[in-house]
N, C-alpha and C positions, 0 to 999 in steps of 0.2 A: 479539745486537745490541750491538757495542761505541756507545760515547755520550763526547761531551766535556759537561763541563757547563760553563758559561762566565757567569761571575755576581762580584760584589766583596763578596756576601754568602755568606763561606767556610760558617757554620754551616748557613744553607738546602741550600747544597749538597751539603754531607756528609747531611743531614736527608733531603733529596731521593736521594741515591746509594743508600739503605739501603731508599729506599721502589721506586726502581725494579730493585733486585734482586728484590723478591718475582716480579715478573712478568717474571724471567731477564731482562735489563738487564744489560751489565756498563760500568763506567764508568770507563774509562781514565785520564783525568785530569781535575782541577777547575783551570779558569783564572782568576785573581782581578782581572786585570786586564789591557785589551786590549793593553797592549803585548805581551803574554806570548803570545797567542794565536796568532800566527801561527808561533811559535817552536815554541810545546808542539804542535801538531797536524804541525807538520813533523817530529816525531820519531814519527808513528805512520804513515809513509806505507803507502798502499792496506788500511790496518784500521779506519778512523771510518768509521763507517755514518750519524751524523747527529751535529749540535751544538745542543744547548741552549743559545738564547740569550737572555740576560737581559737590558733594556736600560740597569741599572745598571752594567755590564761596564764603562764609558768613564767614569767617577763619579770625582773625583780633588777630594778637598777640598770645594767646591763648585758645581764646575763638572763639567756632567756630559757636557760635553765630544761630545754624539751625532753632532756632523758627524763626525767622528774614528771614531767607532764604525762609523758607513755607509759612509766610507773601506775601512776594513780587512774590512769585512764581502766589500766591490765587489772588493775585489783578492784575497780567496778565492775569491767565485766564481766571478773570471775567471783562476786557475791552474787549469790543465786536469787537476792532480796533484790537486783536491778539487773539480771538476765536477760527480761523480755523490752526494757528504754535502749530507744533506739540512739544513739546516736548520729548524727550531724556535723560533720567538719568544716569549719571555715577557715581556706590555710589560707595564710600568708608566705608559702615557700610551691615553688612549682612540685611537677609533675617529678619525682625522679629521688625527691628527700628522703633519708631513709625516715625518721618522723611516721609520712606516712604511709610508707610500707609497712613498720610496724603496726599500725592502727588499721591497715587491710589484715593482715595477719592475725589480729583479736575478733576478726568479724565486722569490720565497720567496713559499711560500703558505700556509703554518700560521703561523696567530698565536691567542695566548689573552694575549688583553686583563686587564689590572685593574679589575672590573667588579662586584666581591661575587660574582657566581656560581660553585661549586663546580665544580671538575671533576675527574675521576680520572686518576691515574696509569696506569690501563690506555688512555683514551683520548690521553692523552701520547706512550706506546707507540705506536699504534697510526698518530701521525701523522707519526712517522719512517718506519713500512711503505705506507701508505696515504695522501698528505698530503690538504689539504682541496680541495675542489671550488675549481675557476676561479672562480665565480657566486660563492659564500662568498666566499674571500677580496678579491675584486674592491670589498667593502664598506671595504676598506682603503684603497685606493688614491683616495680621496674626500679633500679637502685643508682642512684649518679655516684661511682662509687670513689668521685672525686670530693664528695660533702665530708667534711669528718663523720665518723659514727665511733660509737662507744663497741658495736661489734661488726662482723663481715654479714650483712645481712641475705646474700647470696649463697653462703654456707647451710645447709640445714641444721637446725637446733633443734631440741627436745624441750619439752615442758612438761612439768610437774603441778598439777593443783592440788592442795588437799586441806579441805577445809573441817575445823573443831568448833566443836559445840563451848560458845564462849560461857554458860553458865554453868557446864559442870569444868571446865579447866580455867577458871580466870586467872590465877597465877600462872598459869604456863603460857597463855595470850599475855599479859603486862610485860611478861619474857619477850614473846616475841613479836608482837605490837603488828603482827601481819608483816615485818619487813621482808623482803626477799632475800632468799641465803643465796650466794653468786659463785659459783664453783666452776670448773672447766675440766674436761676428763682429760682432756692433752697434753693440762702438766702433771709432773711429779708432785702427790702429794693433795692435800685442801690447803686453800688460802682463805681465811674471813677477808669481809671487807667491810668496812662501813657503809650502808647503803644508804641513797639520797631519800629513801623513804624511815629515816630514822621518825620526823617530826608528827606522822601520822598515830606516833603512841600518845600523843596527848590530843586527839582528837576523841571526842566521846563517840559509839556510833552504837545507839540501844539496838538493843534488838537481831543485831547484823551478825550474820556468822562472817570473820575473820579470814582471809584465806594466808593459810601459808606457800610461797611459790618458790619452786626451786627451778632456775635457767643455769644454762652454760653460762662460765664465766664473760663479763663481760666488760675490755679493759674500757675506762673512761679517758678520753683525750681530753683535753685543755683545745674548748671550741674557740674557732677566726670567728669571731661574728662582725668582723669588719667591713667585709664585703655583702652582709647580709642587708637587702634594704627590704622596709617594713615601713608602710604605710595604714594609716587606721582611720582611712576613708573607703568603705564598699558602699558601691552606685546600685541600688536595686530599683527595677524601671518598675511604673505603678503594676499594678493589678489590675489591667486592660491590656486588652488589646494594641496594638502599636497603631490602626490603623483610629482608634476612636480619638488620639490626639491631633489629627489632621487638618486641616480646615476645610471647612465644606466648600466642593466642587463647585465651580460653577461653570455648566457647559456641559460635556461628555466626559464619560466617565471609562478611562485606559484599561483594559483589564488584559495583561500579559500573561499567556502558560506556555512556560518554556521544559523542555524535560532535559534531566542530567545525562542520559547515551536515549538513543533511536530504540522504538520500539516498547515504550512505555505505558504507552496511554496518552500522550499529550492531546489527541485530537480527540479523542473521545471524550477525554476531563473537559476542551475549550465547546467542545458541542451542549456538553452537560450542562455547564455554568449558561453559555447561551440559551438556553431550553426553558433550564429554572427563572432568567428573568423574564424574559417569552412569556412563560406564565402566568407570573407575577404582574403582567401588562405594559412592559417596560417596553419599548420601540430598541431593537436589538439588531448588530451586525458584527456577523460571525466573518473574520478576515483569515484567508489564509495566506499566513505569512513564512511560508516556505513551499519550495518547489517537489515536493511531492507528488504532487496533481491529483491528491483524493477528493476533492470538491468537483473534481472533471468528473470522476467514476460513481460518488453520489448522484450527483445529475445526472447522468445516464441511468443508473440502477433506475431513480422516482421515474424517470419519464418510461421507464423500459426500451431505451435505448442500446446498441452495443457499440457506440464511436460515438468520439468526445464530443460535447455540445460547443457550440462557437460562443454561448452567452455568457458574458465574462460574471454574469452574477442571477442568482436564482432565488426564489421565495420558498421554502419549507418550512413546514411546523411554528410559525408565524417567527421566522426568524431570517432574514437575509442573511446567504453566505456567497461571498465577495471570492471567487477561485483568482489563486496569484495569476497572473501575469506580469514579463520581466519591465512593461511600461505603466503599472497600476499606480495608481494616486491616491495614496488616504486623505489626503488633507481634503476633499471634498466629503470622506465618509466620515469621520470626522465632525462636522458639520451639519449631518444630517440626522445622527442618532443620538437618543439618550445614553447607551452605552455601547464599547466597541469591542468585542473579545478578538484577540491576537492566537490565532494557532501556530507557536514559533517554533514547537519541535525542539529538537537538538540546537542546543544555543552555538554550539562552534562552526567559527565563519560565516554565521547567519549575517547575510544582509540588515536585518531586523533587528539587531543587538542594541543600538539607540532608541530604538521603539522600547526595546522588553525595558529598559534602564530609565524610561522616563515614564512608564505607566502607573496609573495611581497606586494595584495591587498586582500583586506580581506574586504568579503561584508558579513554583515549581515543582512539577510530577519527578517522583525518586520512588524510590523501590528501600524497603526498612531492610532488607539481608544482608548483614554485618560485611562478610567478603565481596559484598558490591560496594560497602561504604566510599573508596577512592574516587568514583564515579562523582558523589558530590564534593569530592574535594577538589577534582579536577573542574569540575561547574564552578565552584566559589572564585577558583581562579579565573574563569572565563567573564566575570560579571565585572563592571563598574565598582560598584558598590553593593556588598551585602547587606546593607540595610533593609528592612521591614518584607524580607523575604520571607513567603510562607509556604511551605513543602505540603506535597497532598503525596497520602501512598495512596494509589489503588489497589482491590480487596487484599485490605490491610484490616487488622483488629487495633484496638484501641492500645492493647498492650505492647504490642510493637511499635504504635507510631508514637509511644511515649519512651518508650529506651531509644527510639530514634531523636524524638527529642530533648533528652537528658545527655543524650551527647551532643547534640546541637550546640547546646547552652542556649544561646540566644533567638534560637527561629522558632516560631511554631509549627507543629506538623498535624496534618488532620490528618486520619483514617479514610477512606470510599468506598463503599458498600461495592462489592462486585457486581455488575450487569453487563449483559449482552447487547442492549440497545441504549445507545448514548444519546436517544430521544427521549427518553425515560427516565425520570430523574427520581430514583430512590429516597425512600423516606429519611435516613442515616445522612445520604447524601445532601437532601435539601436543606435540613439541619444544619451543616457543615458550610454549606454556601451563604447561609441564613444569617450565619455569624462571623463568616469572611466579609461579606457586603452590608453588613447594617448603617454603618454611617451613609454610604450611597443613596442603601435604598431611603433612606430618611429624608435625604437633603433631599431626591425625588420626590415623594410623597407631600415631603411640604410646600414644595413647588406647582404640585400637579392640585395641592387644594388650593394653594394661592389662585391659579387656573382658574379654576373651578368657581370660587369665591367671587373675582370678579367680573368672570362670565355672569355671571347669576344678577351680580350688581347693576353690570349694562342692561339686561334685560329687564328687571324690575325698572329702571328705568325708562327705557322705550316706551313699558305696557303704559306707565306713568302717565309718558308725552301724548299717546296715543288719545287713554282716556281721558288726558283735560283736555285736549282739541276737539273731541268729540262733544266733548259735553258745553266747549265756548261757541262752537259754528250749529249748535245743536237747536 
């Protein structure tokens, strides 16, 4: 994937080119300033697969100049020679600027806001192949209509493109150098104006057909940019997983699924995850850590019972599950097993809420249907800390639980194969668990050859003692 990076902050750039090579990235060239931009992307015709844009790009002294940036941004993506580059927003202004409404309005629909929340350079990637959902970015296009703007962005406007073949009219292009003619049907009469895309007549640009644009007038304010703060430091967290910076466990290993409302899958997801390491050989105990009382009605179901069994814990499918009761004690289970999975259910009021907040991985089952979104908003508020939460949908596709997490920002979400028996762990599914637990299972593994290793050592030894005694009383 070639990339322009286009920003007035040279060192993030280069900072940035380096980080998106790891994940094959290549980055043709860095543009520091927007004059430059439509000259430098003319020398790489039909090779830019997408441009990184940063909205300090149009920053000159201190005037940051953004009508001017949404100019030159309008008249790339109305040359038909850069149609299909995708564009990439990196804004330094929230959710609300008119900025970027205009830039939703051209078609651009990847933005990552300046907000504190972390995001990875693979999901950076990823919005050059993949951009974001309509419904996500559409939260952009919402107007603070307290920011100056140059026009009322809530009004509707008309556009005009109409682009001339630059070698048979070259004189009538040096005329008009692509600028934009700015008119307004409301007043009396046409007004010129000099427009802030004068300077792009002394850009060369081979080859490119020209566009000329005609918009409703649009008056220009004298911007506050006093209250504007800008910073040109973004934190992009590696390209890993959150859980592979950890340190390896030592002991038992927490694994928390708590669901965002009732009635998700949470217990079926915590039987699954128990299952898959059951298999995997891992010595496993399934806790249920909410008052439901389904581990009563399993137990009945295996034994073909119809009333509840008195045994507060039972063996299936090589996996102990541990039924609540209001006097049960982990800190003995705990103790006893290589890993412990938590069926917490619905997190609010849960007794268990320090359990799901202190467990190594902490998954939470949600549902990707946009008019359920509040459900995990109202979860995020229930938690401690949202740190290194990972969201599973059940039978979920891939492409929803990536618009699910494209609005996350920061959490990952995995997809889970649909099934009927939560004994059954799906090929999709094991997958997913495969790469939620790799550090675990490793620190495992290496543990269990350590085992193994010096088992073998004692023994070779014994045989040792055995046969030089044999052979000295011999």
């Amino acid at each position: 994937m070639n990339l322009i990076i286009a920003t007035s902050n040279t060192d993030f750039a280069k900072s940035l080119r380096e980080k998106l090579k790891e994940v094959d990235c290549n980055v043709l060239d860095i543009v520091s300033s927007v004059e430059d931009l439509i000259s430098t992307i003319s020398e790489y015709p039909g090779k830019i697969d997408g441009i990184l844009l940063k909205t300090d790009l149009a920053k000159k002294n201190n005037d940051y100049r953004l009508e001017v940036l949404s100019d030159v941004v309008l008249s790339i993506r109305q040359t038909p020679e850069f149609e299909n580059v995708v564009f990439t927003v990196l804004s330094d202004y929230p959710k609300g600027h008119p900025l970027l409404a205009e830039f939703l309005n051209m078609g651009i629909y990847n933005f990552f806001a300046r907000n504190g929340i972390k995001f990875t350079v693979q999901n950076l990637k990823d919005s050059f192949i993949k951009p974001m959902s309509f419904s996500i970015a559409l939260e952009y296009g919402t107007v603070n209509k307290e920011i100056p703007w140059r026009r009322d962005l809530t009004k509707p406007q008309t556009l005009e493109v109409k682009f001339v073949n630059p070698e048979a009219e070259t004189q009538k292009l040096e005329q008009s150098t692509g600028d934009i003619a700015i008119s307004d049907n409301s007043d009396n009469g046409s007004e010129s104006k000099k427009n802030p895309m004068d300077f792009l007549s002394k850009i060369p640009k081979p080859n490119i057909p020209k566009p000329n644009i005609s918009l409703p007038k649009m008056a220009v304010h004298e911007k506050d940019t006093t209250n504007e703060s800008l910073d040109d430091e973004w934190i992009f967290e590696k390209n890993e997983n959150s859980f592979t910076n950890k340190m390896p466990v030592v002991g038992t290993v927490l694994i928390g699924v708590a669901a965002v409302q009732k009635h998700l899958g949470a217990t079926n997801t915590a039987i699954n995850i128990a299952k898959f390491l059951s298999k995997a050989g891992h010595n496993v105990a399934l806790v249920e850590a909410n008052k439901n009382m389904d581990f009563d009605r399993i137990h009945s179901l295996i034994e073909g019972e119809t009333i509840t069994l008195s045994e507060k814990e039972f063996n299936f499918q090589g996996i102990t599950h541990i039924k609540y009761r209001d006097d049960m004690d982990l800190s003995g289970v705990y103790t006893k097993f290589q890993f412990v999975v938590l069926d917490i259910g619905d997190i609010r009021n849960s007794q268990f809420k320090a359990e799901f907040n202190r467990s190594h991985i902490k998954c939470v089952v949600a549902t990707a249907d946009e008019w359920k979104y509040h459900w995990i908003e109202e979860f995020l508020l229930n938690v401690d800390s949202t740190e290194d939460l990972v969201f599973l949908v059940p039978s979920s596709d891939f492409k929803s639980a990536n618009d699910l997490e494209s609005r996350l920002k920061k959490h990952l979400v995995y997809p889970l194969e649909k099934h009927s028996n939560p004994y059954e762990v799906p090929e999709e599914s094991g997958e997913v668990f495969k790469q939620l637990l790799k550090l675990y299972l490793k620190n495992h593994e290496l543990r269990l050859k350590g085992k193994h290793l010096l088992l073998t050592a004692l023994l070779g030894a014994l045989i040792s003692a055995i046969g030089f005694t044999f052979f000295i009383f011999k």
